[in-house]
C-alpha positions as CSV (number, residue, x, y, z in Angstrom):
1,X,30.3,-33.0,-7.7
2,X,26.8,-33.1,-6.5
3,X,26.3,-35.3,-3.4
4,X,22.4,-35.8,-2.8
5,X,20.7,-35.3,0.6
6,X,18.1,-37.4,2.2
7,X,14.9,-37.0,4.1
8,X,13.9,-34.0,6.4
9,X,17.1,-32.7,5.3
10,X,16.4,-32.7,1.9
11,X,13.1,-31.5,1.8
12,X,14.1,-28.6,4.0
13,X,17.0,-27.7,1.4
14,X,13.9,-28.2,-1.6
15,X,12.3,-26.1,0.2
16,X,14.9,-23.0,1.0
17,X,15.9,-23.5,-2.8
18,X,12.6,-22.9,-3.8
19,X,12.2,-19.8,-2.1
20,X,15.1,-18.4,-3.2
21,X,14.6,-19.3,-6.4
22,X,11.2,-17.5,-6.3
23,X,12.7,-14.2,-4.7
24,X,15.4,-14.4,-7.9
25,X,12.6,-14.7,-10.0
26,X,10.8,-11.8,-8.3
27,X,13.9,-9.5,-8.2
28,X,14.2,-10.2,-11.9
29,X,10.3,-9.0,-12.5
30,X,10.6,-6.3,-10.8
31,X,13.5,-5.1,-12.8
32,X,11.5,-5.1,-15.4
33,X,8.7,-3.2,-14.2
34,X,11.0,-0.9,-12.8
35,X,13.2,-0.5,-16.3
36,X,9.4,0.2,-18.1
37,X,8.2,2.6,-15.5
38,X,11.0,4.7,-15.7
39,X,11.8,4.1,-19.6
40,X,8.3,5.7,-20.3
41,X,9.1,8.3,-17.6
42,X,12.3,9.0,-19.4
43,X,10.0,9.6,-22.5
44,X,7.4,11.6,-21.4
45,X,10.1,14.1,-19.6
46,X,12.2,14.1,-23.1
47,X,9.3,15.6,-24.8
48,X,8.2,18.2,-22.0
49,X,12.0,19.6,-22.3
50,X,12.0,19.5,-25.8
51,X,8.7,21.9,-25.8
52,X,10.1,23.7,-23.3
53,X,13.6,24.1,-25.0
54,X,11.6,24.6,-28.2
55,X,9.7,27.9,-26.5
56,X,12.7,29.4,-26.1
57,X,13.8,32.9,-28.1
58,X,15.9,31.4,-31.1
59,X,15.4,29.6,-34.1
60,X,14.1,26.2,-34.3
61,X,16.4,25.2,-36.9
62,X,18.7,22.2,-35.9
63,X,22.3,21.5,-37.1
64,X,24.4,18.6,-37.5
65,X,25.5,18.8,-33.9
66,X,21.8,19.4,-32.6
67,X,20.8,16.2,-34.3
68,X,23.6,13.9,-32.5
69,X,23.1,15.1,-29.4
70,X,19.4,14.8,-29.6
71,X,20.1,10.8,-30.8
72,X,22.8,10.3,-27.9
73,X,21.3,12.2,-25.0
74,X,17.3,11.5,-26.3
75,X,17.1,7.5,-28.1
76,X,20.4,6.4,-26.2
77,X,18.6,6.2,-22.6
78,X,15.6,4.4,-24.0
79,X,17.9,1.7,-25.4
80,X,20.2,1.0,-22.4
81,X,16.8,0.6,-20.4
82,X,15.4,-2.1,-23.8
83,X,18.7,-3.8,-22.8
84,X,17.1,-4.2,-19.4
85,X,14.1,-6.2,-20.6
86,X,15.9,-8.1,-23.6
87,X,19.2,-9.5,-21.4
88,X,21.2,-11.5,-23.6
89,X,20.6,-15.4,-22.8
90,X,24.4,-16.3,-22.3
91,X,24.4,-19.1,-19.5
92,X,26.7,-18.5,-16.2
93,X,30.0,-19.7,-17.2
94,X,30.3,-21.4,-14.1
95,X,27.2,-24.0,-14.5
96,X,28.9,-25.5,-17.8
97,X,29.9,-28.5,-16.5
98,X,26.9,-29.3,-14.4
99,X,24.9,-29.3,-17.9
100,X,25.0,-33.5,-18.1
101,X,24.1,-33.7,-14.7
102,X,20.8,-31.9,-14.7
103,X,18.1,-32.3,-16.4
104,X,16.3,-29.5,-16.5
105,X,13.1,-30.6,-14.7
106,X,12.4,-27.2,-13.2
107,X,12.3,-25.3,-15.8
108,X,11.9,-26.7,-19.4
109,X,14.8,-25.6,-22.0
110,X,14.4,-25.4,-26.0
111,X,17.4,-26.4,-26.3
112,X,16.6,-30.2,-24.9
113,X,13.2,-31.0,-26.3
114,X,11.8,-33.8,-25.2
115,X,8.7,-35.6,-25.4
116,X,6.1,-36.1,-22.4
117,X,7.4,-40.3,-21.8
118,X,10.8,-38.7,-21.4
119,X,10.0,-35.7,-19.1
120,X,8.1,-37.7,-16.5
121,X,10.8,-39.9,-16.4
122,X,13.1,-37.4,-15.7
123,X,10.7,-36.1,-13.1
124,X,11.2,-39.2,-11.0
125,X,14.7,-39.9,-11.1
126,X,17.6,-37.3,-10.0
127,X,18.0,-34.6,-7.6
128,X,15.8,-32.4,-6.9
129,X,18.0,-30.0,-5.0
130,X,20.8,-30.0,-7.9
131,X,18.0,-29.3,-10.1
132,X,16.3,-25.9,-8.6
133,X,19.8,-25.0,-7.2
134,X,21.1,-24.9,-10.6
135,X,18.3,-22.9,-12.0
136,X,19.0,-20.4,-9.1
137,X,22.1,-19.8,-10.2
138,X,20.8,-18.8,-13.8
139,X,18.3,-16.7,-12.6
140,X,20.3,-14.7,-9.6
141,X,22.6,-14.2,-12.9
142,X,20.1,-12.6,-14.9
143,X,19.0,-10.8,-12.0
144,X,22.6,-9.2,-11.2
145,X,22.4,-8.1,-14.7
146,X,19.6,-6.4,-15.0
147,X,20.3,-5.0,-11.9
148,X,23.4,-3.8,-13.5
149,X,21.9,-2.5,-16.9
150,X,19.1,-1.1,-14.6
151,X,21.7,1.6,-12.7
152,X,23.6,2.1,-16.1
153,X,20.4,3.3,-18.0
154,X,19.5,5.4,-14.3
155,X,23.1,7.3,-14.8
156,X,22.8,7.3,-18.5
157,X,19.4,9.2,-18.2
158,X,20.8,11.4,-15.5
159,X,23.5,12.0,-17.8
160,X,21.0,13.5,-20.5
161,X,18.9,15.5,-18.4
162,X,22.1,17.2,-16.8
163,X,23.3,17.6,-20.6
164,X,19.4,18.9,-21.8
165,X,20.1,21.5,-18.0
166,X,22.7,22.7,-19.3
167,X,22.1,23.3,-23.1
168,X,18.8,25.1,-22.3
169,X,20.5,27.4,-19.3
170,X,23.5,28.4,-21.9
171,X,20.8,28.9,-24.2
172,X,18.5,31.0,-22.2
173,X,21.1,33.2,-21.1
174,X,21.9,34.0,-24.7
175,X,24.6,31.6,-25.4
176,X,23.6,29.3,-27.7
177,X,26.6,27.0,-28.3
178,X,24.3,24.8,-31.2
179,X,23.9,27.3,-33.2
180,X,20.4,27.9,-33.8
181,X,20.2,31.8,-32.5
């Protein structure tokens, strides 16, 4: 159970629980930023190979086999790094039974609306500490996931390009195992 601390003590745990809690939130943004970044990167260097694979001698002309790998190794990517951005909003297993306890006065949930009368009152009563700690553990969650979707979508996209390498080499060198010469 939660046992609540008191004075200098306290305030210094507030305290290092807020700044954890802000680096989590931080690590989580920067996901993000990192998952659009190279997203659009992915993109823009899907449609220079294309040109470039397009410029080579042989027909333009795509089969069945040219269209699924074009949605696997092209659309694919882009989605895992979507999955990045939009996390699913499951909550950590492990925090299920402190849901009575706290009242979610650090961050505001939909799913306990409550009115203005009732939130101040919250504000004043309970632990602070139990409070912030909690929502740490919810948001160094989301962070390890996006973290982990982050590296999936890296290796997915490396995946592709070494794919795209190949096909075009194969092709180059007169070996065109699509078909389309």
């Amino acid at each position: 159970m939660i046992k609540a601390a008191s004075g200098r003590e306290s305030d210094a745990s507030v305290n290092c629980l807020l700044a954890a809690l802000k680096e989590a939130q931080d690590s989580v943004r920067s996901y993000d930023s990192k998952a659009q970044i190279v997203g659009v990167g992915f993109i823009f260097t899907i449609g220079i190979i294309t040109k470039l694979g397009a410029s080579l001698p042989g027909t333009s002309e795509l089969n069945m086999t040219g269209v699924i790998l074009f949605w696997m190794l092209g659309i694919v990517p882009i989605l895992m790094y979507g999955f990045v951005l939009y996390p699913s909003r499951n909550s950590v297993k492990s925090l299920q039974s402190y849901k009575e306890i706290v009242r979610h006065k650090f961050y505001i949930s939909s799913e306990r609306p409550r009115d203005l009368d009732t939130y101040l009152k919250d504000i004043g009563s309970g632990d602070w500490s139990a409070e912030i700690a909690y929502e740490l553990i919810k948001v160094s969650s989301l962070r390890d996931l996006k973290r982990v979707r982050f590296i999936r979508a890296l290796r997915t996209s490396a995946f592709s390009f070494s794919v795209v390498a190949v096909l075009q080499i194969l092709r180059s060198s007169g070996l065109d195992i699509l078909g389309r010469g």
